[in-house]
Structure formats: C-alpha cells, structure tokens
C-alpha positions in Angstrom: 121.5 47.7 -176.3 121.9 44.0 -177.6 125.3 45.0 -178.7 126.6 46.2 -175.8 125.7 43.4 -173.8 126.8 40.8 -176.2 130.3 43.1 -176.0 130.3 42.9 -172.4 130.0 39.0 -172.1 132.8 38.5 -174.7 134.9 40.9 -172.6 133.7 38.5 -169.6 134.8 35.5 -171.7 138.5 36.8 -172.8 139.1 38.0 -168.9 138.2 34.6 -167.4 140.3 32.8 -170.3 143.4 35.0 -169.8 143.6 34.9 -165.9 143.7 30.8 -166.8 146.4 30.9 -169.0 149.6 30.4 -167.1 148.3 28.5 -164.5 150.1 25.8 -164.1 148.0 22.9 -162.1 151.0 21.3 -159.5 151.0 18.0 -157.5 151.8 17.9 -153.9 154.3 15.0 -153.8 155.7 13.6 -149.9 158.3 10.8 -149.3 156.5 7.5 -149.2 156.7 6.9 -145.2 154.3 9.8 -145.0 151.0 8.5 -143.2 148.4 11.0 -144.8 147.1 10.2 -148.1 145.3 13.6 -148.3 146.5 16.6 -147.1 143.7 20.1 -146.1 144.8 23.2 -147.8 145.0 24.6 -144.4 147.6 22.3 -143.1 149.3 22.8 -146.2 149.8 26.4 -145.8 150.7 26.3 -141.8 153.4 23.4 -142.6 155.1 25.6 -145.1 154.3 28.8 -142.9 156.2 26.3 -140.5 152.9 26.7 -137.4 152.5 23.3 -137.8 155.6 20.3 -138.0 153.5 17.4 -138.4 151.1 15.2 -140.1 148.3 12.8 -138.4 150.4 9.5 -138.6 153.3 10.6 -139.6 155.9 12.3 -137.1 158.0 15.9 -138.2 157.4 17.2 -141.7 159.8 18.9 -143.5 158.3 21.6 -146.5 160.4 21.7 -149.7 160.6 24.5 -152.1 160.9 25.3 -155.3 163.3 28.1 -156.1 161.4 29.5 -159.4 158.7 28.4 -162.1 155.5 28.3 -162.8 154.8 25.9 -160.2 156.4 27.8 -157.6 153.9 30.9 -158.7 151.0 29.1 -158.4 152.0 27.2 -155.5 152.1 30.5 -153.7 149.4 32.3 -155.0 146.9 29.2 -154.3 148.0 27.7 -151.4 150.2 30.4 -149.1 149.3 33.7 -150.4 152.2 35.3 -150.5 154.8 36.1 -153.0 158.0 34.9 -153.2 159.6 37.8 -151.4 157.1 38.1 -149.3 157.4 34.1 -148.2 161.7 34.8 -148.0 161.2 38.1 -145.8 158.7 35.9 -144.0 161.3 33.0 -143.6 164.4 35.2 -142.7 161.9 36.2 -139.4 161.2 32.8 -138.5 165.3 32.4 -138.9 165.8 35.8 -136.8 164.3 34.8 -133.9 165.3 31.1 -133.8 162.0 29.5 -134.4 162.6 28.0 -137.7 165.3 27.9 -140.9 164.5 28.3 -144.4 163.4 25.0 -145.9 165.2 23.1 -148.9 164.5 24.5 -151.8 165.5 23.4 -155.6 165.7 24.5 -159.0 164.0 21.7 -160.9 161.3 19.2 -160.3 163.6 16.5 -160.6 165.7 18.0 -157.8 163.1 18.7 -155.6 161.3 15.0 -155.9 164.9 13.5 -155.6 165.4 14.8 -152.1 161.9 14.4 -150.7 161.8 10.6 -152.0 165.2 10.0 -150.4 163.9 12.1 -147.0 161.5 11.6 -144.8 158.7 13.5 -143.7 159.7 15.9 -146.4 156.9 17.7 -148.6 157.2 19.8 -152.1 155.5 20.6 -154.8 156.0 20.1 -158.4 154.7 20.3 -161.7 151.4 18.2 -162.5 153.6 16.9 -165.7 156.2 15.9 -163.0 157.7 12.2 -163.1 156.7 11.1 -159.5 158.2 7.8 -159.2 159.3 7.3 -155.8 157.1 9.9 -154.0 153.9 9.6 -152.6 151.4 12.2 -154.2 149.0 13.5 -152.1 145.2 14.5 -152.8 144.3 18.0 -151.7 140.8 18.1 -149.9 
C-alpha cells in the first residue's frame, strides 16, 4: 500500500509543477495621471469587459491589449476568463450594437507601455520582466 500512496503524491507533485510551468506572472502597468494605486481584480475584469470606464480618482479608462504571448494567456485566463476568441467575439458584440469599440491592442510590451505612458487613462498589461519606465504599475488587491 505504501507504494501506491507514495506513487500517488509524486503524481500530485508533477501535476501541480507542470500546470506552473508556463505561467507567466504579468504587471498591470497605467499612464501615470491614473489616481488608483491599486486596482481589485473585479474592476479589472469589468474595465476590459468595458461595464465599467473609470477609476476612483481618475476620470475614463481606456483597457489596452496585448495581441499574443504569454502574458496575454495568462492575462485572460486569470483575470477575464475568457480566451482570446472568446474576448474578440465578445468585443465585435459590444462593436455591433454601438456600445463599445475594440480596445488598442499591440504586439510587444514595449508597444503596449509606449502608448499607455503617452495616453491617459489607458491600462494594459505586460510581462512582469517588462521595462516600465514611464508607466505607473499598479498593485492587484
């Protein structure tokens, strides 16, 4: 019996170590004339489901994506929960009936942080390796 169980944790051990490879850990970066130093993981997923335009101190928001990468994957998967087709068929809705357009989005982190630090009230996310200079990075409670 000792075997078995001592099988059945390793198999544990290797499952919880492969679903954490890949995972690339992101940073939520905002232009500097952003109020909020801290962002919820609620408001982050209504501002890029586009239910909500705006922060507490700081007027409209403007979400920024990224077009591909690991970022982008776990961007989705931890904070929208959707997939990327899921989030364009989403956006193309929003577009169909006039409520909304489909944000910004860029092929690079150096893009992406380029644009929001020149724009304000825009938001993105990048990789957690990302230069940030000139973007205000905001903590996710």
């Amino acid at each position: 019996m000792r075997p078995i169980r001592a099988l059945l944790v390793l198999a544990t051990i290797s499952m919880c170590a492969a679903a954490s490879i890949g995972k690339e850990e992101i940073k939520i970066v905002a232009n500097p004339d952003v109020g909020a130093s801290e962002i919820s993981r609620d408001e982050l997923n209504r501002i890029f489901l586009m239910t909500k335009t705006s922060l507490q101190g700081t007027g409209h928001v403007e979400p920024v994506l990224e077009t591909a990468g690991p970022a982008h994957k776990t961007f989705l998967r931890e904070y929208i929960g959707r997939t990327d087709v899921a989030l364009m068929t989403y956006y193309r809705s929003l577009v169909f009936t006039g409520r909304a357009s489909i944000p910004k989005a860029f092929s690079s982190d150096s893009e992406l942080i380029e644009y929001v630090a020149k724009t304000k009230g825009a938001i993105g996310y990048v990789s957690a390796n990302a230069n940030t200079a000139g973007v205000k990075t905001l903590k996710i409670k």
